[in-house]
C-alpha positions as CSV (number, residue, x, y, z in Angstrom):
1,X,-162.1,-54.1,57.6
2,X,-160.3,-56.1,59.8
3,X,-162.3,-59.5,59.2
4,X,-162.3,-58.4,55.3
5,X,-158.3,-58.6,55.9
6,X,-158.5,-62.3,57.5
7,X,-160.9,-63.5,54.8
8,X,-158.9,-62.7,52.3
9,X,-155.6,-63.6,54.0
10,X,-157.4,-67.5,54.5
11,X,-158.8,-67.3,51.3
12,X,-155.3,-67.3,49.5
13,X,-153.7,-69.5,52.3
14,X,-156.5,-71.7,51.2
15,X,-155.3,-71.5,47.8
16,X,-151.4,-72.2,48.4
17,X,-151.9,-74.7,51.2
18,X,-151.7,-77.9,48.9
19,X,-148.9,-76.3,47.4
20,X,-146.3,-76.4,50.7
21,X,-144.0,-78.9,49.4
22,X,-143.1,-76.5,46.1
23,X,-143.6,-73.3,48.2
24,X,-140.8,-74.4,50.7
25,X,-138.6,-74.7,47.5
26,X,-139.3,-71.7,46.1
27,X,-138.3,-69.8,49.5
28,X,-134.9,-71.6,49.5
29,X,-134.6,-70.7,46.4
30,X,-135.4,-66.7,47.0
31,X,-133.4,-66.4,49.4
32,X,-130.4,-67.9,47.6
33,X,-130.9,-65.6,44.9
34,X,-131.0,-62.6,47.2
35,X,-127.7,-63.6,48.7
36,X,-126.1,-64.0,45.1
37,X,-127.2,-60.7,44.2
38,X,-125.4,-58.9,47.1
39,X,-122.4,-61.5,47.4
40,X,-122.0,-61.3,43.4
41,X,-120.7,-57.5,43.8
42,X,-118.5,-58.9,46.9
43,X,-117.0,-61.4,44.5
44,X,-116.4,-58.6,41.7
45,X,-115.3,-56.3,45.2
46,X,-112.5,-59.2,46.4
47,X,-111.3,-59.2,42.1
48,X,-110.8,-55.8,41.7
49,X,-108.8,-55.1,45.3
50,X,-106.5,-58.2,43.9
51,X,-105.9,-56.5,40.5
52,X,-105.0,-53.2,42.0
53,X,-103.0,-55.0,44.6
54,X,-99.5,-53.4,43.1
55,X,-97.2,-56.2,45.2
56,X,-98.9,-58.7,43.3
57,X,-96.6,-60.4,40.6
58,X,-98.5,-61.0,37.0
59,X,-97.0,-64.2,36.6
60,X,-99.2,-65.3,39.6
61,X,-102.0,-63.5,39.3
62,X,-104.1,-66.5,37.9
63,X,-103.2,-68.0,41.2
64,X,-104.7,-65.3,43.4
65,X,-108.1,-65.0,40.8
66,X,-109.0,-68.3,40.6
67,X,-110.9,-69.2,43.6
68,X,-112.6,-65.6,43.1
69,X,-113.2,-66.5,39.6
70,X,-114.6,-69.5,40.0
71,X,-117.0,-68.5,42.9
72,X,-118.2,-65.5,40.8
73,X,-118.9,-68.1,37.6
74,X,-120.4,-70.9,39.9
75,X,-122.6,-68.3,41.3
76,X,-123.7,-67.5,38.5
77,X,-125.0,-70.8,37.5
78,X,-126.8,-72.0,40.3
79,X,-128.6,-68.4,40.0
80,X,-129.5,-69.3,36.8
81,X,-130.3,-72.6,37.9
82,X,-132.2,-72.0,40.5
83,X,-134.8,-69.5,38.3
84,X,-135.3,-71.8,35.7
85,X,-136.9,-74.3,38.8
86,X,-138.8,-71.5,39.8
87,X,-140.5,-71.2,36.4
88,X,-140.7,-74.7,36.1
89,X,-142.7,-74.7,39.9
90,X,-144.9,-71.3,38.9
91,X,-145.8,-73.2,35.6
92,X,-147.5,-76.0,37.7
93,X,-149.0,-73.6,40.5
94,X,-150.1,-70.4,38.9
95,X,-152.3,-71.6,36.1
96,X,-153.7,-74.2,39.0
97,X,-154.6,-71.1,41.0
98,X,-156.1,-69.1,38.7
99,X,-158.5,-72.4,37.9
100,X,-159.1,-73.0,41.4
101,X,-160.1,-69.9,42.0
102,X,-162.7,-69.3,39.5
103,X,-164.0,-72.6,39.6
104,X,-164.6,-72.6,44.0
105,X,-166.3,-68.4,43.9
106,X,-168.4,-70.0,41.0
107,X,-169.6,-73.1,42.6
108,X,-169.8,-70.7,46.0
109,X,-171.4,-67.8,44.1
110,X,-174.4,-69.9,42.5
111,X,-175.6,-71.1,45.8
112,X,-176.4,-67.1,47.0
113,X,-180.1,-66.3,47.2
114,X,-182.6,-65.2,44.5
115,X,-182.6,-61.8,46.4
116,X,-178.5,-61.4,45.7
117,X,-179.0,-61.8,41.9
118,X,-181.7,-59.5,41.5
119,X,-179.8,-56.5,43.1
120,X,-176.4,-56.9,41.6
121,X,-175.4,-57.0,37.5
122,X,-174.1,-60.4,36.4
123,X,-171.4,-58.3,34.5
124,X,-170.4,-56.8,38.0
125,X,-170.5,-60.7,39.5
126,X,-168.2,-61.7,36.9
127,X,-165.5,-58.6,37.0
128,X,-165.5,-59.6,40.5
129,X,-164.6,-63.1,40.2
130,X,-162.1,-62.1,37.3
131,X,-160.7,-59.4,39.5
132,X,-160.2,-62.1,42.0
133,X,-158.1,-64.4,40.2
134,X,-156.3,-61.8,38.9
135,X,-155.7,-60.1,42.2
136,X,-154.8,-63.3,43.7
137,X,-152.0,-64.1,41.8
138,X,-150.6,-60.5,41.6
139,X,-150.9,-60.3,45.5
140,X,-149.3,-64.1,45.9
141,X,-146.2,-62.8,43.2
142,X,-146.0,-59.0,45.0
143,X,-145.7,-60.9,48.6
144,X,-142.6,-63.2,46.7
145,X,-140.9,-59.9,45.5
146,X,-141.7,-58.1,48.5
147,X,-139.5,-60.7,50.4
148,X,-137.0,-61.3,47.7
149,X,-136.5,-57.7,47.8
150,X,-136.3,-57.5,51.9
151,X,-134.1,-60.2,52.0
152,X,-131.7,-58.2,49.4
153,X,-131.9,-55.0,51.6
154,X,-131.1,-57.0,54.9
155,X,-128.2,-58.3,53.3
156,X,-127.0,-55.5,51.7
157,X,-127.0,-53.5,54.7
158,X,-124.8,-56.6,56.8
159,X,-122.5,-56.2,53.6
160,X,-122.7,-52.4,54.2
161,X,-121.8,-52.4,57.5
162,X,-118.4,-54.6,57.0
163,X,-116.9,-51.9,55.0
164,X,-117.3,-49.0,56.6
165,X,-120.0,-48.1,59.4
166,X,-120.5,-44.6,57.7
167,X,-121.7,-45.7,54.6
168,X,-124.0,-48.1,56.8
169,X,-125.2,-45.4,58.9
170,X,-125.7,-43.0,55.3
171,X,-128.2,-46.0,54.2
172,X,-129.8,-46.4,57.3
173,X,-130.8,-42.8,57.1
174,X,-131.9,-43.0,53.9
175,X,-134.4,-46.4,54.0
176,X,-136.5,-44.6,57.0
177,X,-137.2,-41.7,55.4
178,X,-137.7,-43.8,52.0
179,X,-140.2,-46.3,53.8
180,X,-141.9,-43.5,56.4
181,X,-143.3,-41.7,53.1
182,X,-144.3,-45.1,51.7
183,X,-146.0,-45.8,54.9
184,X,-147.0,-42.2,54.9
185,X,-149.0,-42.4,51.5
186,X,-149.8,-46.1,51.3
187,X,-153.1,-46.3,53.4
188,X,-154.7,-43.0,51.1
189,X,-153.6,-45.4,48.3
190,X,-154.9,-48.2,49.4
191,X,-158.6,-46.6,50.0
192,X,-158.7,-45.1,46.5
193,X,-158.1,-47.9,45.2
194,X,-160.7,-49.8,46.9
195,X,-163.3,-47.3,45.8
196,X,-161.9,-47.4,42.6
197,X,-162.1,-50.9,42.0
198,X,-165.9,-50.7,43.2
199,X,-166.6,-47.7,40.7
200,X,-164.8,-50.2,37.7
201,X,-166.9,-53.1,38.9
202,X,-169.7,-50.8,38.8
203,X,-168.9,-49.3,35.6
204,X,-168.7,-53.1,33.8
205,X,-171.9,-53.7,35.1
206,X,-173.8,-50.8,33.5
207,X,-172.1,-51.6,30.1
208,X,-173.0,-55.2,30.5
209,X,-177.0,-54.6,31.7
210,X,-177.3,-51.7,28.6
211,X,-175.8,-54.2,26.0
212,X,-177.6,-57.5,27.2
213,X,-180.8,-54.3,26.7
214,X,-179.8,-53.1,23.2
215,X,-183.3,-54.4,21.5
216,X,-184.7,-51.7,24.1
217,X,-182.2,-48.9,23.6
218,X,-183.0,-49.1,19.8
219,X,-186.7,-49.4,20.4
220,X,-187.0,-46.3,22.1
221,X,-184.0,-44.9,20.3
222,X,-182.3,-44.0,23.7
223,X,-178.6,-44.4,22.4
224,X,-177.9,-40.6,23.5
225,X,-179.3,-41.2,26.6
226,X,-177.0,-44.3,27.2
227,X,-174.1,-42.6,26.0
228,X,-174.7,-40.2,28.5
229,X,-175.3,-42.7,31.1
230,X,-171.9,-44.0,30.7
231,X,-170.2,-40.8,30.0
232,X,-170.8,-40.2,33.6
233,X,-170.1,-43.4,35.1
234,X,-166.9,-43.0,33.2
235,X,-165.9,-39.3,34.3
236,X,-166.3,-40.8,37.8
237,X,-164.2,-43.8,36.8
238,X,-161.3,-41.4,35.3
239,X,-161.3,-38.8,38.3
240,X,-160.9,-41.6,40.7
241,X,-158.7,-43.0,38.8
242,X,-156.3,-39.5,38.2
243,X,-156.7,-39.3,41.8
244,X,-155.3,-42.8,42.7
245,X,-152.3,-42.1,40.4
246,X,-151.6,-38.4,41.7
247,X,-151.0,-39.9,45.1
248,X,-148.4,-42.5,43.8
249,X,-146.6,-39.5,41.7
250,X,-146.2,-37.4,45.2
251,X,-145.0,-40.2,46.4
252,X,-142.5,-41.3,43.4
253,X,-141.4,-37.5,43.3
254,X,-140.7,-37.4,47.3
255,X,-139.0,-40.7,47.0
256,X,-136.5,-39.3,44.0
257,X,-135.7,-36.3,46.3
258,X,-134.4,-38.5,48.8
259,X,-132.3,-41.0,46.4
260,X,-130.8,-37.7,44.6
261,X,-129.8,-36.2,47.9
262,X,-128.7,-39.8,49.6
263,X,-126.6,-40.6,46.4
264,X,-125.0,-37.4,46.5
265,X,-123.7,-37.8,50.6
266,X,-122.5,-41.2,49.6
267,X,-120.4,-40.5,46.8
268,X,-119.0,-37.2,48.8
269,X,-118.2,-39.6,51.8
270,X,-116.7,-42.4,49.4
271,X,-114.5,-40.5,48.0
272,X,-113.5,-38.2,51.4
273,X,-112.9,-42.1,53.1
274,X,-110.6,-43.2,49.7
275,X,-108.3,-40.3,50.6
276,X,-107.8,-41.2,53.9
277,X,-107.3,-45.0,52.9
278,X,-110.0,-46.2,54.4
279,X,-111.2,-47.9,52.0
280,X,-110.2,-50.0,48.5
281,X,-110.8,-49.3,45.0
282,X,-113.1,-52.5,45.4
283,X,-114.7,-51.0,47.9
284,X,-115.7,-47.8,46.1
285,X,-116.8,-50.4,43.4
286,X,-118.7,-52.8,46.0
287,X,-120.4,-49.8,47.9
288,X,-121.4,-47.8,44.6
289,X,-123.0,-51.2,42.6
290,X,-125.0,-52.1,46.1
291,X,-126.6,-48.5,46.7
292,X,-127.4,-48.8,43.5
293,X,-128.8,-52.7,43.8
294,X,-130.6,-51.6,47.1
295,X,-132.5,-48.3,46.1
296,X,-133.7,-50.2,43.0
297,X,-134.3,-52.9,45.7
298,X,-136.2,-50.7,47.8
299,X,-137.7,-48.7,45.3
300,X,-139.3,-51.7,44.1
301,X,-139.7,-53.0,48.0
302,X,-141.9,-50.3,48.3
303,X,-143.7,-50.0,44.9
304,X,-144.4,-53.6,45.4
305,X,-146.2,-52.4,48.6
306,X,-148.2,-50.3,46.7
307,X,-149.3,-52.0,43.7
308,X,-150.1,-55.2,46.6
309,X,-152.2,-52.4,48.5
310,X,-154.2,-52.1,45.4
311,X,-154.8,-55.8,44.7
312,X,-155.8,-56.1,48.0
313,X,-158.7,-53.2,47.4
314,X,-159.7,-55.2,44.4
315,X,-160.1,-58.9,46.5
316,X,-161.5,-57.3,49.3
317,X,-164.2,-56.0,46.7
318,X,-164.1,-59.0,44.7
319,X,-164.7,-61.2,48.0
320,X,-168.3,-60.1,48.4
321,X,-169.2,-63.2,46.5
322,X,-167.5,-64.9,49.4
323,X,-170.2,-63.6,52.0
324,X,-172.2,-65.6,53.6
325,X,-175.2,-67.2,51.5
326,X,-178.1,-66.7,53.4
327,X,-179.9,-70.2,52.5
328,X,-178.0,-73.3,53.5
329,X,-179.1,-76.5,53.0
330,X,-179.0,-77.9,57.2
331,X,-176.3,-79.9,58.5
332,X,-178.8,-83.4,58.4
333,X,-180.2,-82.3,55.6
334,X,-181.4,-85.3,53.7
335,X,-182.0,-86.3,49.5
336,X,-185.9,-86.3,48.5
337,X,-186.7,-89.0,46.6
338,X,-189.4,-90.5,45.3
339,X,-191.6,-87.8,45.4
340,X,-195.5,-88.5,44.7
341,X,-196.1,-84.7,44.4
342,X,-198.6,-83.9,47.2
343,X,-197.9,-80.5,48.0
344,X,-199.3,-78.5,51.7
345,X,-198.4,-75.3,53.1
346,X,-199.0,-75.4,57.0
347,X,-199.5,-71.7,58.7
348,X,-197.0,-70.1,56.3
349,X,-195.9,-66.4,57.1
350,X,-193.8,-64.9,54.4
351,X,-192.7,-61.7,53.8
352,X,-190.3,-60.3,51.5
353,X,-189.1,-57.4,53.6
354,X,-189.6,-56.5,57.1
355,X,-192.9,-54.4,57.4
356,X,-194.0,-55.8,54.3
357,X,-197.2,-58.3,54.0
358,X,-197.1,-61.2,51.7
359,X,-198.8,-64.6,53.4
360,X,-200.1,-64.8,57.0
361,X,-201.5,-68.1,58.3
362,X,-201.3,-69.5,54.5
363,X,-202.7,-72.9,54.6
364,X,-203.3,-74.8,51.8
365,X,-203.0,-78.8,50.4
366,X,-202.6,-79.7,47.1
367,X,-202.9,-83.3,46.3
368,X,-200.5,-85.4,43.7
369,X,-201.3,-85.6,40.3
370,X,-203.5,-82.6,41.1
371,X,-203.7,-79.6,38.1
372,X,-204.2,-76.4,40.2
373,X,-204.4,-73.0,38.1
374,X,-203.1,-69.7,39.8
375,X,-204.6,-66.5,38.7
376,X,-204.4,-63.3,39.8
377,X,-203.4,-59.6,38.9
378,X,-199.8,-58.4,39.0
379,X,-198.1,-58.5,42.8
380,X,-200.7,-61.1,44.1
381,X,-198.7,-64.1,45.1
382,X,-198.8,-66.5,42.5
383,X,-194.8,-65.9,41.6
384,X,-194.1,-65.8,45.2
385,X,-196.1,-69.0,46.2
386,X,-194.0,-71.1,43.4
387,X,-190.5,-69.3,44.7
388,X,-191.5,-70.7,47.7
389,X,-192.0,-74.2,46.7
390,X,-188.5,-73.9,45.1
391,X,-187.1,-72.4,48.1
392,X,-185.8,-69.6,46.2
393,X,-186.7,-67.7,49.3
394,X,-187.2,-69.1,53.0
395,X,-190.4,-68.7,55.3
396,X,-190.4,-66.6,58.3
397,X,-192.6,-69.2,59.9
398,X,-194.5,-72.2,59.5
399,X,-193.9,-75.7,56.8
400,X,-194.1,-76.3,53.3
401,X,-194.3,-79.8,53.0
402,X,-193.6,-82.0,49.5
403,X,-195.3,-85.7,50.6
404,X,-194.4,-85.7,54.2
405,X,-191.0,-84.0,54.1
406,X,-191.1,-80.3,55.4
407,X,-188.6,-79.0,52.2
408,X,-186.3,-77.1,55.0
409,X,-185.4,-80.7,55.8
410,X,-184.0,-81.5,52.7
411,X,-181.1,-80.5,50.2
412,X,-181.9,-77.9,48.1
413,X,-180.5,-79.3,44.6
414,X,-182.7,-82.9,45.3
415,X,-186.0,-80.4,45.8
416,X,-185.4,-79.0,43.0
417,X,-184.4,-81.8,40.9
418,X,-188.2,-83.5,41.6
419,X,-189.7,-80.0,40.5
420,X,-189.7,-78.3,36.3
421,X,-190.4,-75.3,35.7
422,X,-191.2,-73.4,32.1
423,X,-190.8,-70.0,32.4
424,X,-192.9,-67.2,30.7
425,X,-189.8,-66.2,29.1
426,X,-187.4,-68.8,28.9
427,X,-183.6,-67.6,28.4
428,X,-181.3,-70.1,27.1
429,X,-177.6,-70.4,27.3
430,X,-174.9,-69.1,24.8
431,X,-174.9,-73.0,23.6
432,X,-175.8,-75.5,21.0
433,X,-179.5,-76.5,20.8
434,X,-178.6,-79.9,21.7
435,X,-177.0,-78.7,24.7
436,X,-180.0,-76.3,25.7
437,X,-182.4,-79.5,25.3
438,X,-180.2,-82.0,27.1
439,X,-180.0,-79.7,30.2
440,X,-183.3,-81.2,31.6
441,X,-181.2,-84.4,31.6
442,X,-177.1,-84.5,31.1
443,X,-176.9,-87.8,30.6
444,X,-180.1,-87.9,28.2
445,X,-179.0,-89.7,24.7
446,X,-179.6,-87.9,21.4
447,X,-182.5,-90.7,20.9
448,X,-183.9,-89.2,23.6
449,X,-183.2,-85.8,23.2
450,X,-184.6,-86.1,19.4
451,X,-188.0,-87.3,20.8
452,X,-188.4,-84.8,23.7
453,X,-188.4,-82.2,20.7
454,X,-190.8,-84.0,18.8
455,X,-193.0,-83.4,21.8
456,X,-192.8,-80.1,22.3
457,X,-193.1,-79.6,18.5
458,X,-189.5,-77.8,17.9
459,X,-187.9,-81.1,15.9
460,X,-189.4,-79.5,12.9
461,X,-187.8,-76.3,13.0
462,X,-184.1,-77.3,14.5
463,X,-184.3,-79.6,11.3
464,X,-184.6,-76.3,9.5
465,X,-181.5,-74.7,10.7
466,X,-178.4,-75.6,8.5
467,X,-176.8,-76.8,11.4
468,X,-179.4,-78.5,13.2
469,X,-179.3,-79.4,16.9
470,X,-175.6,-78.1,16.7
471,X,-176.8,-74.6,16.0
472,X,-175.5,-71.8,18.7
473,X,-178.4,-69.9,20.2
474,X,-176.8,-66.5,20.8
475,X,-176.6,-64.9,24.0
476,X,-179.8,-65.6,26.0
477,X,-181.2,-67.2,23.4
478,X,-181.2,-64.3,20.9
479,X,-180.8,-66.1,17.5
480,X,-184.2,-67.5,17.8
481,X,-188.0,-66.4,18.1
482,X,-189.5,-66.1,21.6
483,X,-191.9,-68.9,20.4
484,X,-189.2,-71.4,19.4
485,X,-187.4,-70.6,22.9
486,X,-190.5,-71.3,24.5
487,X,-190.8,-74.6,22.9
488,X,-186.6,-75.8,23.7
489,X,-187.8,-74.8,27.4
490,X,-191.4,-77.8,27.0
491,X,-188.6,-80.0,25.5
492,X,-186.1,-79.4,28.3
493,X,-189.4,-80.8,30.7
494,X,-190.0,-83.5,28.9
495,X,-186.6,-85.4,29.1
496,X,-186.8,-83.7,33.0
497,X,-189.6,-85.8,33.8
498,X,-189.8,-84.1,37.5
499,X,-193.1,-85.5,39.1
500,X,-194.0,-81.5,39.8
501,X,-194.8,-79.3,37.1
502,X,-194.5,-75.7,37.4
503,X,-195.7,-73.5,33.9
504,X,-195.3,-69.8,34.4
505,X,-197.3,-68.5,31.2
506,X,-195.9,-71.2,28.9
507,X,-197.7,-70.6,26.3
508,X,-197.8,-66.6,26.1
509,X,-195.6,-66.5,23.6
510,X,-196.6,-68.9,21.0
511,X,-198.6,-67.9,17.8
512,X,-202.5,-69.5,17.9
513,X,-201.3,-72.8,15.6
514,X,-198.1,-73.3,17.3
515,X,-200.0,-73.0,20.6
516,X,-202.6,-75.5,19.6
517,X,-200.2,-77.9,19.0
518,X,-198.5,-76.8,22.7
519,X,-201.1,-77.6,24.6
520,X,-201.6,-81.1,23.7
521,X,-197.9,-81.7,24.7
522,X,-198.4,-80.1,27.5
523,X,-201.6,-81.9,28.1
524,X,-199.5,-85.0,27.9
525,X,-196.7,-83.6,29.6
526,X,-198.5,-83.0,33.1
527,X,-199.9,-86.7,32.8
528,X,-199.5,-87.9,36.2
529,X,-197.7,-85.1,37.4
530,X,-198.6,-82.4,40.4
531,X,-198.9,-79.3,37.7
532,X,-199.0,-75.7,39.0
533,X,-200.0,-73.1,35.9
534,X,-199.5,-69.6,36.4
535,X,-201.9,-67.9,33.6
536,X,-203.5,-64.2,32.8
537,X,-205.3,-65.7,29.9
538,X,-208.0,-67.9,31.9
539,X,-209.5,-69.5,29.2
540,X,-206.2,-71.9,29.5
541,X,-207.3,-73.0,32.7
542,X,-210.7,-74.2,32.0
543,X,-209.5,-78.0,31.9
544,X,-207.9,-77.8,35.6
545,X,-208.7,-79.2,38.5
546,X,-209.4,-76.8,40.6
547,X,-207.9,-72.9,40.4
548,X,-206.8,-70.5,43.4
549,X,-207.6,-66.6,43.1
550,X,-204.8,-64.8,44.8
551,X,-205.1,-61.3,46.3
552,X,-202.5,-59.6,48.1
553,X,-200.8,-63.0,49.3
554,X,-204.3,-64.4,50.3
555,X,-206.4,-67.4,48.3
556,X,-209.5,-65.7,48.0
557,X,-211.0,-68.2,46.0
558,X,-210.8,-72.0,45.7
559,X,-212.6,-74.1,42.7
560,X,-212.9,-75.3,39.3
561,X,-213.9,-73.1,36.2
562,X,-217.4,-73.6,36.6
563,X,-217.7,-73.2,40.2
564,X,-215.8,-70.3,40.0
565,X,-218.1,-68.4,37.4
566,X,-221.3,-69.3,39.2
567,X,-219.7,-68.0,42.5
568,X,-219.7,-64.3,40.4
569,X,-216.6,-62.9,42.4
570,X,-213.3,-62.1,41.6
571,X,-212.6,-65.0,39.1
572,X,-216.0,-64.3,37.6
573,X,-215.0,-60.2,37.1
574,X,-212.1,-61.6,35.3
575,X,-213.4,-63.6,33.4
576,X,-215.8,-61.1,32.0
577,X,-213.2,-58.7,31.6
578,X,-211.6,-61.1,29.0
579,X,-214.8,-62.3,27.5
580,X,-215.7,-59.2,26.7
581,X,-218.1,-58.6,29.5
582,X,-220.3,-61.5,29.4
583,X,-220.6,-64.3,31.3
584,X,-222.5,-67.2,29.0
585,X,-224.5,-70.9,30.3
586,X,-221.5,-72.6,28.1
587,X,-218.9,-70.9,30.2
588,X,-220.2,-72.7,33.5
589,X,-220.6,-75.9,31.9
């Protein structure tokens, strides 16, 4: 807990730390508006005891009021002042805050291994980096009112203490019993609220996952079931949330006791020291308008406490983003460039879990310009050999090597920038199509971006739409047909132009026509490119070079179609399977 504390603490020192300049204004200014708001009720104290003062004559009394006077309105004005600077100051750093924030846990957050996306909700990601921001700012404005308000109490009391040591020693009593149930109730607080928070974050996460699944709830016509689903997360969510609030009630209730009976001993002593003359009709006024000022002052001293123990849970929880990545690119970590494609893994061992088996010894070369097809049933390798060339995981032991560079060596982003990869189902972003296409090159022009459609056949359809390229796709894509996703992915490639191709079941969800006229762009496409194609349906590998069988993280074949067929083992048993059971002479041909 105690380095969750510190990060958090340096995270939001992080934050304020270009900020010193207008933070060291904003204290001067705080604690001159704590000292007007005790010295204002002096001021009113030092008018009163001159208007009661009987040996006073009228015809001088402007005399005697108008330094008091004039204090009181000057005050006044350089409060006023001095709060309109601070809203100018908070107008420049809050909203810069908030966007720093969100901005620096995004750019942090995307780097985090394939493994961290596939066990949390992206809803849940996002509530957290929300909850951040959010948190952030309430924690940096609680820790400003928690000292505004302290500074008010110390001076108070000094105030206090100059009229009559009773009254201070009454209000002394009064703060430790006041702050010692705060203190008493805060850390029970403070944990149900952490576990709350997690339950909330949890709780946006299963709304997000069923509604980004709705197709499949109405398939299987499951809305009861979902509704029941989140009735429960929700009762969870609403007890821990009753519980959290019953905790700050015994707390309010305990802390009203305490005023009732503290207000009660200092009006009784008051008015027992105004008998015996010791002390002024403006001090009855002074001492009554500051108890007042400084149980609201603590009160909210105190409440602030809470409310920032609560913002704390939620950044602490929100800070898992912050952990550490788990794949970082090495400190001499160098660009790859011009990459020919050659492609060897050199005694890889790689396993997904420990005690778990996936590659032992793997060794394998794959030459540029090379079209290798990788076939195999479900849990084989094949998706794990290409998330290894992407370095979406790390080895245990071993090199993959791109050309001569061993891809550890090298930054992550330029790997991946020489490497394209089509998907089996492609998800696109809650964007125009223009934008969608021009992802596989940001700077491509719409010339460009016009003819990379052509090629992948979806310039016909976009020219359709009554909006054309400007058309919004929906959320992950959801506006249009698999097929016509799967083409805006084959166009993204072709303004890519990444000398390594990657194709993941490309063409799986194109009709036969459409298809057709996919695989001659795609034919075209992996022109002098290293091309890697992932495929159940082996008839679409009959034109590669060479194809690797995969079982249980081993190559257990190696060869073209035809050599592959007439060695009548696994790729052979496939094959049959989707031939229908025969093997013919024209197959091995």
């Amino acid at each position: 807990m105690a380095s969750t504390k510190n990060q958090l603490i340096h995270f939001i020192i992080k934050q304020l730390r270009s900020f010193r300049f207008r933070i060291g204004i904003l204290g001067i200014l705080t604690l001159y508006n704590a000292f007007f708001w005790t010295y204002s009720p002096y001021i009113l104290k030092t008018i009163i005891d001159s208007l009661t003062d009987y040996n006073i004559n009228m015809g001088s009394i402007w005399t005697v009021l108008a330094q008091p006077l004039f204090l009181f309105i000057f005050t006044w004005l350089l409060v006023i002042i001095s709060y309109r600077i601070e809203d100018v100051i908070d107008r420049h750093i809050m909203p810069t805050i908030r966007k720093n924030i969100i901005t620096s846990m995004f750019a942090y957050g995307i780097q985090h291994t394939h493994k961290f996306f596939q066990n949390d909700f992206s809803g849940s990601i996002a509530n957290r980096i929300m909850d951040m921001q959010n948190g952030s700012i309430a924690i940096i404005s609680h820790t400003k009112a928690f000292i505004f308000n302290l500074l008010l109490f110390v001076i108070g009391f000094i105030f206090l203490y100059n009229v009559h040591p009773y009254i201070w020693a009454i209000m002394l009593t009064w703060s430790v019993i006041f702050i010692s149930i705060g203190i008493y109730y805060s850390p029970k607080i403070l944990v149900q609220s952490r576990q709350f928070s997690q339950q909330k974050t949890k709780l946006i996460g299963h709304i997000v996952d069923a509604i980004g699944n709705v197709s499949t709830i109405r398939m299987f016509a499951r809305n009861s079931l979902e509704n029941q689903l989140l009735e429960s997360e929700t009762v969870i969510t609403k007890q821990m949330d009753q519980d959290v609030r019953l905790n700050i009630l015994k707390m309010r209730i305990w802390w009203e006791i305490t005023i009732i009976v503290t207000i009660s001993g200092f009006m009784l002593t008051l008015v027992d020291l105004y008998s015996q003359g010791l002390v002024t009709v403006g001090d009855f006024a002074f001492v009554t308008n500051t108890y007042i000022g400084m149980i609201h002052n603590i009160w909210h001293l105190m409440n602030n406490y809470v409310q920032f123990s609560e913002e704390v849970g939620k950044c602490n929880q929100a800070l898992t983003i912050m952990q550490p990545i788990g794949m970082y690119n090495k400190k001499d970590a160098y660009p790859l460039e011009k990459v020919k494609g050659h492609i060897s893994f050199n005694q890889v061992h790689f396993n997904y879990e420990e005690n778990t088996k996936m590659f032992e010894n793997k060794q394998l070369t794959i030459t540029e310009h090379q079209k290798v097809g990788l076939v195999g049933f479900s849990g084989s390798g094949k998706t794990s050999f290409i998330n290894l060339i992407t370095r979406l995981y790390d080895i245990q032991a071993g090199q993959i090597k791109i050309d001569e560079h061993d891809i550890s060596d090298v930054t992550m982003t330029s790997l991946r920038e020489h490497i394209t990869i089509i998907p089996q189902e492609p998800i696109l972003f809650h964007r125009t199509l223009m934008e969608n296409i021009q992802y596989g090159k940001p700077d491509a022009s719409i010339e460009e971006i016009i003819e990379a459609s052509k090629k992948a056949h979806c310039h016909e359809f976009i020219s359709k739409l009554p909006e054309g390229y400007d058309t919004m796709v929906g959320e992950r894509g959801v506006k249009i047909s698999g097929g016509q996703r799967q083409r805006i992915a084959i166009a993204r490639a072709f303004l890519k132009q990444a000398p390594i191709l990657i194709l993941d079941e490309a063409t799986s969800a194109l009709d036969s026509v459409t298809e057709t006229y996919i695989q001659d762009s795609l034919e075209h496409l992996m022109a002098d490119k290293t091309t890697l194609v992932i495929a159940h349906r082996l008839s679409t590998l009959r034109k590669m070079d060479r194809i690797l069988v995969f079982d249980n993280g081993a190559i257990v074949e190696d060869g073209t179609h035809t050599q592959l067929l007439r060695n009548k083992k696994s790729y052979a048993r496939m094959w049959a399977m989707q031939s229908g059971g025969f093997i013919t002479e024209d197959d091995t041909l």
